[in-house]
C-alpha positions in Angstrom: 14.9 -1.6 -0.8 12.6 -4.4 -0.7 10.0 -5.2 2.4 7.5 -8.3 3.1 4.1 -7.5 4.3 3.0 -10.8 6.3 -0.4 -10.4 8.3 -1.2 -12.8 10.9 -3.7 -15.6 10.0 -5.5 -15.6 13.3 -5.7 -12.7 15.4 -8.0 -10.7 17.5 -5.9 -6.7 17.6 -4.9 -6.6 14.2 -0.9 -5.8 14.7 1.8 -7.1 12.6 5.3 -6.3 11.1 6.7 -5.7 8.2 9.9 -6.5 7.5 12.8 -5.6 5.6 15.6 -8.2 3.0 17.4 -8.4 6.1 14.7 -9.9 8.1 14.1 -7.1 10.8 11.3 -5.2 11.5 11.1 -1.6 9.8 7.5 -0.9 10.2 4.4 -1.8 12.5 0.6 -2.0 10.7 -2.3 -1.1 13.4 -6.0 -1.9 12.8 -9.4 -1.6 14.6 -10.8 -4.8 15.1 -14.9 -4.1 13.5 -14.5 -0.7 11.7 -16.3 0.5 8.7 -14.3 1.4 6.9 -11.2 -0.2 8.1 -9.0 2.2 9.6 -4.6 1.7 9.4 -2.2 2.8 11.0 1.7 2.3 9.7 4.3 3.1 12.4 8.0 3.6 12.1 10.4 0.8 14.0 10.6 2.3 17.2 6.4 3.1 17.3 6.4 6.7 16.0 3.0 7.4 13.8 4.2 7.3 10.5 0.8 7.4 8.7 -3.2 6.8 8.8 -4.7 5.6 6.4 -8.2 6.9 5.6 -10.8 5.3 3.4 -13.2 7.8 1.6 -15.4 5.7 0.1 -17.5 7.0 -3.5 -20.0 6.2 -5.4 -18.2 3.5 -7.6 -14.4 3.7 -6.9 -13.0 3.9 -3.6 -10.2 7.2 -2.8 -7.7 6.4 0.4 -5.9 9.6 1.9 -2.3 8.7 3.7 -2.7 11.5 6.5 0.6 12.2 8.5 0.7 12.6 12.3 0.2 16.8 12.3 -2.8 15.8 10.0 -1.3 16.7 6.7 -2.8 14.9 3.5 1.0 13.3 2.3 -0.8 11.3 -1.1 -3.9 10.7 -2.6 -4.6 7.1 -3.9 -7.9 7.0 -6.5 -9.1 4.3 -8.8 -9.8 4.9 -11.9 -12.2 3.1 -14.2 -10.4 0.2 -16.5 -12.0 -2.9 -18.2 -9.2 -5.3 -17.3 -6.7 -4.4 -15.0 -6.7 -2.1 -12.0 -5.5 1.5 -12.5 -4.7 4.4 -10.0 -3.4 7.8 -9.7 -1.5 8.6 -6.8 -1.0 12.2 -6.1 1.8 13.1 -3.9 2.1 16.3 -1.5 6.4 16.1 -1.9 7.2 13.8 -4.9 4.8 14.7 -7.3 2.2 12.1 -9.5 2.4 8.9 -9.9 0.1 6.2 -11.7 -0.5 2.6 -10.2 -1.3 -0.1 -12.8 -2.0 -3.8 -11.8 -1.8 -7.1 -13.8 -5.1 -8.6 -14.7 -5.5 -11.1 -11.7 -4.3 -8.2 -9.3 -1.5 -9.8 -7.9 1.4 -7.5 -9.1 1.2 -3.9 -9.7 4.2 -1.4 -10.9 4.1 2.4 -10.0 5.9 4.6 -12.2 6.6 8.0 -12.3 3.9 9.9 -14.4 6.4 10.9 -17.0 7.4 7.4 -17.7 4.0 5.5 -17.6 4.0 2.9 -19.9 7.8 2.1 -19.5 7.9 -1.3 -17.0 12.2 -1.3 -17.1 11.2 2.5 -15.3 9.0 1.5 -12.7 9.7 3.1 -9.4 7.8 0.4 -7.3 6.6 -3.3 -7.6 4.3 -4.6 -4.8 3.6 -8.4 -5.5 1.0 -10.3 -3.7 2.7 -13.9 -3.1 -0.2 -16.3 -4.5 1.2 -20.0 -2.3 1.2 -18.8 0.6 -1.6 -19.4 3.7 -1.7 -16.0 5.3 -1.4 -12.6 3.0 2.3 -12.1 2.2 3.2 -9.4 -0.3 6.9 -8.1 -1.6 7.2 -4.4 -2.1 10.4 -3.8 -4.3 11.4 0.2 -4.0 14.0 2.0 -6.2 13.1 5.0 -4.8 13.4 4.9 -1.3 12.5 8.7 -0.1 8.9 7.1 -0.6 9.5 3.7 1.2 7.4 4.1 3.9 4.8 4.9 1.3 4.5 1.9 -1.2 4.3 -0.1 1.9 1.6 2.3 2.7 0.2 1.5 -0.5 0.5 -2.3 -0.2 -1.8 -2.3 2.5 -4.0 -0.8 0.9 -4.0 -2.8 -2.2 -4.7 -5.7 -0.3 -7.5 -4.6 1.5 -9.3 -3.2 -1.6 -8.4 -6.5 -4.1 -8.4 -9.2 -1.6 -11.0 -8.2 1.4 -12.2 -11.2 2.5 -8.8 -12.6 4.0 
């Protein structure tokens, strides 16, 4: 399944959709407007919470939890420490590991099942940041879509933590 992440280029109550191939709106994104860290909401189609997303920030490398309404910890997103190109592990509650890599300009990045890290033909995910474009617009290609709801989890968070100042 494939979704486009779009956020508004002006806006004061940070609320936007995100949308599916087809054009209509599978998820809601909900910000506070002047947080530190910035806190995220992702809501299903019809408003239900899906997940918050909380920012735990460290020393060097930032960790995000995706917290589910009853206040369950559904994944774990951590950097890790590369030269080049951005790296994370993602530990899931229900689906197991998987590790995040990103090209060197971080505007794609493939998640792949832990057992088939290196292989790109395997990938389970690719979230692509759309470079021409005036407001943020990203792609988040599933094969997988049990998880869905939490790439495009992850896409928001990618974009917050590579591209903050837009």
């Amino acid at each position: 399944m494939e979704y486009f992440i779009r956020q508004k280029i002006i806006s004061i109550k940070d609320k936007f959709a995100v949308l599916d191939a087809a054009g209509n709106s599978s998820f809601y994104v909900r910000t506070k407007f002047f947080t530190f860290p910035k806190k995220m909401w992702l809501d299903d189609a019809y408003g239900n919470e899906v997940f918050f997303i909380k920012w735990r920030f460290r020393f060097f490398f930032p960790k995000l939890d995706l917290i589910a309404p009853n206040g369950d910890v559904v994944a774990t997103i951590t950097r890790k420490w590369t030269p080049m190109r951005a790296k994370y592990t993602i530990h899931t509650r229900d689906f197991g590991d998987y590790i995040l890599r990103g090209s060197i300009f971080t505007f794609s990045f493939w998640i792949y099942d832990k057992a088939h890290d290196k292989h790109k033909d395997q990938a389970t995910c690719e979230i692509q940041k759309k470079i021409w474009r005036v407001a943020d617009t990203y792609s988040v290609r599933s094969n997988y879509d049990a998880m869905d709801s939490i790439f495009v989890a992850l896409g928001l968070a990618l974009d917050v933590m590579h591209h903050p100042k837009r």
